[in-house]
N, C-alpha and C positions, 0 to 999 in steps of 0.2 A: 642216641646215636642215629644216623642218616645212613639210611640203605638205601645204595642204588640200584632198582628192581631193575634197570636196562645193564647192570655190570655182567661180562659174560665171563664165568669163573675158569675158565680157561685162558684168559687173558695174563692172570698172574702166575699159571701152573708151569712148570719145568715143562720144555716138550716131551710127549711121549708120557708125561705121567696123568695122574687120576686125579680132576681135582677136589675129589671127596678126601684124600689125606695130603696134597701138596697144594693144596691154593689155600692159602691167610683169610684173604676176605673173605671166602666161604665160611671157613670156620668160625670168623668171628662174627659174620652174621646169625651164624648157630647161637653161637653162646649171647649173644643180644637178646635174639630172638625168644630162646628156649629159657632162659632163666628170670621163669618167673612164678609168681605162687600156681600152686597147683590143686586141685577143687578143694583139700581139707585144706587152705590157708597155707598150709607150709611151701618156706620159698625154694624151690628146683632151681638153685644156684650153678651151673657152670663154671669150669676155670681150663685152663692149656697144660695142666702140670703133667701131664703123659702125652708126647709127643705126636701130632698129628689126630692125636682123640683131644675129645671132650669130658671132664669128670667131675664128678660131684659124688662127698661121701658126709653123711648127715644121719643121723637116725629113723630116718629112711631106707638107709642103706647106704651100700658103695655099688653108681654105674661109672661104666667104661663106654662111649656112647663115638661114632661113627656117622660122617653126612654120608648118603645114599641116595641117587639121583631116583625119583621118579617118574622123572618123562625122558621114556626112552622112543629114541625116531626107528628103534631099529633100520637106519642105512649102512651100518657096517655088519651084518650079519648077513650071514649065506643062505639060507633060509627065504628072504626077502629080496635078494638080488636083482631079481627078474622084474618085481614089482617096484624099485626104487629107481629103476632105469628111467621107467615112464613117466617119471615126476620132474617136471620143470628144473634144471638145476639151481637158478635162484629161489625159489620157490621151496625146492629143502635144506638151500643152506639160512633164508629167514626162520623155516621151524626148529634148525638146530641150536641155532643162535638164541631162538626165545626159550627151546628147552634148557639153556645154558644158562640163563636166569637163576637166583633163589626161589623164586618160586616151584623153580623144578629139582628141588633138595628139600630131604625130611634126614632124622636122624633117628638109629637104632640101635639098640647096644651092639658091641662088637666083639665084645669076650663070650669064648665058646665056651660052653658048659659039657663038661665029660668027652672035651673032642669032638661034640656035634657041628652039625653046620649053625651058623648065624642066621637073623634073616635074612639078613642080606644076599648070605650064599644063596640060604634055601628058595629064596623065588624068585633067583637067576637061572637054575638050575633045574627046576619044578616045571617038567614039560603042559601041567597044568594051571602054568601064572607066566611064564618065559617075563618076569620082570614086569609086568603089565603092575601098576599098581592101582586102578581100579578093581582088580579082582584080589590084590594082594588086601585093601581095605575090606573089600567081602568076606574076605576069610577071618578078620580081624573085626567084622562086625561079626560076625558068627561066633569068633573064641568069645566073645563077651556074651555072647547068648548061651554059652556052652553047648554048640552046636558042629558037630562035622564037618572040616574045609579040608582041603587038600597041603592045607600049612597048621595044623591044630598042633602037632606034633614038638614044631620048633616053638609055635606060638608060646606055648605050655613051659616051656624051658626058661620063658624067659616071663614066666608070668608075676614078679616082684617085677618087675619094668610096666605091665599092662595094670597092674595096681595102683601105684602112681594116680590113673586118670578116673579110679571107679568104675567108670560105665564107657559106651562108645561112644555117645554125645560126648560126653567130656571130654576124650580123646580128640574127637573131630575138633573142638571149639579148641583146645588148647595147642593144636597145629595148625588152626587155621584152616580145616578142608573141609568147609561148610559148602563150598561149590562144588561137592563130589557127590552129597547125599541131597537127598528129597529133606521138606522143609520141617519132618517126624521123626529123620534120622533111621528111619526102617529101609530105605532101599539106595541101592547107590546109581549114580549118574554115570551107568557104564559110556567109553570110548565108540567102543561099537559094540553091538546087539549081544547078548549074554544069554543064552538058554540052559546050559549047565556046564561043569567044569570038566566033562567028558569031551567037547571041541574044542578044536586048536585055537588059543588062545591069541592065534597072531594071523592079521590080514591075508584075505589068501588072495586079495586082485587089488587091482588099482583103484577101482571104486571104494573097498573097502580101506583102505590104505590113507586112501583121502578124507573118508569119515574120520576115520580115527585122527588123523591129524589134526582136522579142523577140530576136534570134541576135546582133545587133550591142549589143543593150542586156547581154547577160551576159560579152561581151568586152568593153564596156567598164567594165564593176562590177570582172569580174575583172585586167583590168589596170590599176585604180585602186586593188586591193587589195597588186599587186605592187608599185605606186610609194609604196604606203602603209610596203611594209615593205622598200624598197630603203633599202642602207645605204648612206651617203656616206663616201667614203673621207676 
């Protein structure tokens, strides 16, 4: 299959909707993408047979699986208002465009367990991640180290899903987020500067604002270029 790493998934969505459950291409970049053997050899198959998800049910298991953007510009949030004013207007609407890429979509299960949140929800909502997914991988290098993060909780709910990859290497190399960690896999290539999960997780000036864009803008060029030269089995 040919993905086009420049197609902006909002181009096929209904207006007004999300194109993590109403854009096609997205989804079927997923399932291209994502279906394929996984470290023990067995093949993580995808298919469309529940509407707007992705599914696979194997002895493995059965997941229910969701695209979920990770590069977020935060410009519609109220929060940032002030600091989005100051940014050139072509200027964020080239970083919305490239976050609108496949490179700037990963997928997570979607079925809530016991009525909990997904993860999806959970680090939308987590005033210590606000969606940031450099620190959402933090936490998710950490669950594999069975280490305290501010997302262990939901992590753990869905931990027949983080099984799948073994280890966090595995996980990184099987999503292709090798541009986000160091070349040992032990620390990640934070956005902007990280000292603990106790600061605000989101730009607080224009300077920082700009870091973060430029540092999320080259991991997702660079992992648009890995899905450019990902081979399909």
């Amino acid at each position: 299959m040919n993905i086009d790493i420049n197609f902006n998934v909002y181009s096929d969505t209904p207006k007004g909707k999300d194109p993590d459950s109403y854009s096609p291409t997205l989804r079927n970049y997923h399932k291209s993408l994502w279906s394929k053997k996984l470290p023990n050899g067995s093949l993580f198959k995808l298919n469309e047979t529940i509407p707007m998800r992705l599914h696979h049910k194997s002895e493995l298991g059965e997941f229910v699986l969701s695209s979920d953007s990770i590069a977020h510009t935060y410009s519609n949030i109220k929060s940032t208002t002030n600091i989005i004013k100051k940014i050139d207007t072509k200027e964020l609407e080239k970083f919305v465009s490239l976050c609108s890429t496949i490179g700037g979509y990963i997928i997570f299960p979607s079925e809530r367990i016991n009525n909990q949140m997904t993860i999806n929800g959970a680090r939308g909502i987590n005033k210590k991640i606000r969606d940031r997914f450099d620190l959402t991988l933090e936490c998710i290098r950490r669950y594999y180290r069975e280490e305290d993060n501010p997302l262990n909780e939901t992590l753990k709910r869905y931990s027949s899903f983080f099984k799948l990859f073994v280890n966090f290497q595995s996980y990184v190399d099987f999503f292709l987020l090798q541009d986000l960690v160091d070349n040992n896999y032990s620390e990640i290539k934070y956005f902007i500067p990280f000292k603990s999960f106790e600061e605000s997780p989101l730009p607080d000036d224009t300077n920082h604002y700009k870091l973060y864009k430029e540092n999320l803008s080259i991991f997702v060029v660079s992992r648009n270029e890995r899905i450019k030269n990902f081979r399909f089995s």
